[in-house]
C-alpha positions in Angstrom: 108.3 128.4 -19.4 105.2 127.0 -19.7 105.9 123.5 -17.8 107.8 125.4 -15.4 104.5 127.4 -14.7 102.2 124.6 -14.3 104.4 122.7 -11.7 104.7 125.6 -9.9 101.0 126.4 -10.1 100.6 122.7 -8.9 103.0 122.4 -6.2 101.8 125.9 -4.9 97.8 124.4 -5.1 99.2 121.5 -3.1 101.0 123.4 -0.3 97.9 125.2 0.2 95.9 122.4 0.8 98.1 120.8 3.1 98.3 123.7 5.4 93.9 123.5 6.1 94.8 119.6 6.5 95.3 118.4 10.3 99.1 118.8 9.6 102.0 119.5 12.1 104.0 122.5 11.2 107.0 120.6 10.9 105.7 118.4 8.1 104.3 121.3 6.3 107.5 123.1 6.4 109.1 120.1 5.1 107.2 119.9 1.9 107.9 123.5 1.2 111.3 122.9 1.6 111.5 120.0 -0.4 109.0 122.0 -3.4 111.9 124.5 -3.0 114.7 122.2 -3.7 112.3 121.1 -6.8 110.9 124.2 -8.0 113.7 127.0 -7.0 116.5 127.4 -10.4 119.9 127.2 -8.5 118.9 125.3 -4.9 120.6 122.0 -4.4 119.2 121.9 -0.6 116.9 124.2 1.7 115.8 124.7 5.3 114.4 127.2 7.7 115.7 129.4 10.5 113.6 130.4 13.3 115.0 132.7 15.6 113.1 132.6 18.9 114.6 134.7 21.0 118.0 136.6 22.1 120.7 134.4 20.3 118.1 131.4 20.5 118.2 129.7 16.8 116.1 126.5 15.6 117.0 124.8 12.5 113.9 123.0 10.4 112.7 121.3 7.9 116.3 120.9 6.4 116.6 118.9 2.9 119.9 117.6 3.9 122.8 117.6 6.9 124.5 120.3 5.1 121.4 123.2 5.7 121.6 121.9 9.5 125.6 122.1 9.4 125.7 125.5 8.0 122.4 127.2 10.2 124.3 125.6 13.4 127.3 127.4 12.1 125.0 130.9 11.5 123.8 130.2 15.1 126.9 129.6 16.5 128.5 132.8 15.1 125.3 134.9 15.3 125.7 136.3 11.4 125.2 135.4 7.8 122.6 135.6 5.2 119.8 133.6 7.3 120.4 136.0 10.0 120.3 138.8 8.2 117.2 137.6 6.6 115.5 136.4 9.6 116.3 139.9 11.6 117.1 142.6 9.1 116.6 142.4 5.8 113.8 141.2 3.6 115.8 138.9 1.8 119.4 138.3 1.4 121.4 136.9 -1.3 125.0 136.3 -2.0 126.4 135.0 -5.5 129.5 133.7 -4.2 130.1 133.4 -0.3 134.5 132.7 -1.6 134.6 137.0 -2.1 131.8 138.1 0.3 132.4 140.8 3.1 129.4 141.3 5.0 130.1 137.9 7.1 134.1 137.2 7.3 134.1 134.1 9.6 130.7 132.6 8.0 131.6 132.7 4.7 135.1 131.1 5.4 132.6 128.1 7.3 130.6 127.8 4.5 132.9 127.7 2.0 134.7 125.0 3.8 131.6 122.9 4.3 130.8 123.5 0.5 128.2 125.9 0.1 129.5 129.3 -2.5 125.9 131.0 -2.8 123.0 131.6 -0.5 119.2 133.0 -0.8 117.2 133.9 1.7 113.8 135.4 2.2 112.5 137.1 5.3 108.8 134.9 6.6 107.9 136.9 9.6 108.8 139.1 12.3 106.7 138.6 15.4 107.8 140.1 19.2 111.3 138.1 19.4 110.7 135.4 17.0 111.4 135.7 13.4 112.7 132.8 10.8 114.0 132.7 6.8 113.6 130.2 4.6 117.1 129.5 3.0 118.3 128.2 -0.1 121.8 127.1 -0.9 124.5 125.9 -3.4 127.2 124.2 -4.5 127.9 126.5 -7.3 128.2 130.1 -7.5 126.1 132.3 -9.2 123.3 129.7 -9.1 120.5 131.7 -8.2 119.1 133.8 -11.2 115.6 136.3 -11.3 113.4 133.5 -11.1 114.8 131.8 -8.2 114.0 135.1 -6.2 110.9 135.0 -7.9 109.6 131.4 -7.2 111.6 131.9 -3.3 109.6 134.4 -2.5 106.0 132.8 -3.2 107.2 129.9 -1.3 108.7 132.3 1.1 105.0 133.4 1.7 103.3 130.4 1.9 105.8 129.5 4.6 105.0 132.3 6.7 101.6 131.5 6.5 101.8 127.9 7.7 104.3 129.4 10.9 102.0 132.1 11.6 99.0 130.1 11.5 100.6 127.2 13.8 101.0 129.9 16.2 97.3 131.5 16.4 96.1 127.7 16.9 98.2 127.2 19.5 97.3 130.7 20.9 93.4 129.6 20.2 94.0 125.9 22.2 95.8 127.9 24.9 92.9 130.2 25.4 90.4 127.2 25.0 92.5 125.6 27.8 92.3 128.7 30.3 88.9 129.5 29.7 87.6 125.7 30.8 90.1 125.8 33.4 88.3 129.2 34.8 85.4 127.8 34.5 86.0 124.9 36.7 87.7 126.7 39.3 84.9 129.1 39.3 82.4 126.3 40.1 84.3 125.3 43.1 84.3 128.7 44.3 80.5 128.4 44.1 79.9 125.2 45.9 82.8 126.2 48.6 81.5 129.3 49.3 77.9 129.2 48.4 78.3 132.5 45.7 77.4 132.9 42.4 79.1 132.8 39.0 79.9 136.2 39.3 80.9 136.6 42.7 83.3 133.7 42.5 85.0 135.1 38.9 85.4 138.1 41.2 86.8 136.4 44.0 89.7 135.4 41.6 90.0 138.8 39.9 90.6 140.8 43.1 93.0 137.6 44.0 95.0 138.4 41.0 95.1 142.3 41.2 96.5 141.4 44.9 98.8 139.3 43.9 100.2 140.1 40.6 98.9 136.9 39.3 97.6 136.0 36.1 93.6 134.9 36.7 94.5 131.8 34.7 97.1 131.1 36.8 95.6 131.8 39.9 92.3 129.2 38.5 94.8 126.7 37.8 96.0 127.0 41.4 92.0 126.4 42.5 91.8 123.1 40.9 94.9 122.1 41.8 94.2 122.2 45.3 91.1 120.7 45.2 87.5 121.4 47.0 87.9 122.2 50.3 91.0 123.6 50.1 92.2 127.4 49.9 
């Protein structure tokens, strides 16, 4: 399918260069969704689930009100394909959710709200955070070879986008601590008449004393003020 290919090959092109634009995650996850509803044989609508912690699910970038109705339902249950998908396995598809086992209550839900097949691919397992991109349908048996196929590129590029989005928060977060360090350590200086050195230290033994992070424990400094303990 040699249109099929190109689009693809374009959309992908695309999503890649939106991700190194100054994009919020959200909006980048919503163009993959919506490429997926586009590109992916079989999906009527699409969304992610992050999981970010115990029991702790996030619905995003959803194409429509059914993705959020049935990932609030997943939540609310704690199983079905995004689940599995986001925890468990690498991806997880059902062909017809009317004579599936593996989730009893959630495929009765689904059924009901009007959704007989699911796909859904596995983006990233980090500590207790994990999500899935999902795909669902109408219809069953909508979801063929390719749609796996083409899923799980997009699959990837969404993991990339998350995963990114969390080292540049991780990189502003240290940014944030090291300049706060540094002006704490300054007062220290002038307070106490000490060097660079002997102030940092000042904090260090602080926080081996107290248990307490030394970014914490800087942020305390300048809280207070000069002249203030």
């Amino acid at each position: 399918m040699p249109d099929q290919d190109e689009r693809l090959s374009r959309i992908m092109a695309d999503l890649a260069r939106s991700m190194t634009d100054e994009t919020d995650l959200e909006s980048s996850l919503e163009r993959l969704t919506a490429a997926a509803v586009e590109l992916i044989p079989g999906a009527d609508t699409a969304g992610i689930l992050m999981v970010t912690g115990p029991s702790e699910f996030e619905s995003h970038a959803a194409t429509s009100e059914l993705t959020r109705r049935v990932d609030k339902v997943q939540a609310e249950l704690g199983e079905g394909p995004c689940v599995d998908a986001a925890l468990e396995a690498e991806m997880t598809h059902t062909a017809d959710l009317r004579s599936e086992r593996r989730w009893p209550r959630f495929s009765a839900a689904a059924v009901e709200a009007g959704v007989l097949s699911m796909l859904s691919f596995r983006l990233f397992t980090h500590g207790d955070e994990s999500g899935a991109l999902n795909l669902f349908a109408a219809e069953p048996d909508s979801f063929d070879a390719e749609s796996i196929h083409v899923g799980g590129v997009l699959a990837a590029h969404a993991a990339i986008a998350v995963l990114s989005s969390r080292k540049e928060l991780q990189f502003q977060s240290a940014l944030a601590s090291r300049d706060l360090i540094g002006q704490a350590k300054g007062m220290l200086m002038e307070r106490f008449a000490v060097g660079a050195d002997q102030a940092f230290q000042m904090m260090v033994r602080l926080s081996q004393e107290t248990n307490t992070p030394v970014s914490v424990i800087a942020a305390r400094i300048v809280e207070a003020g000069p002249g203030r303990s």
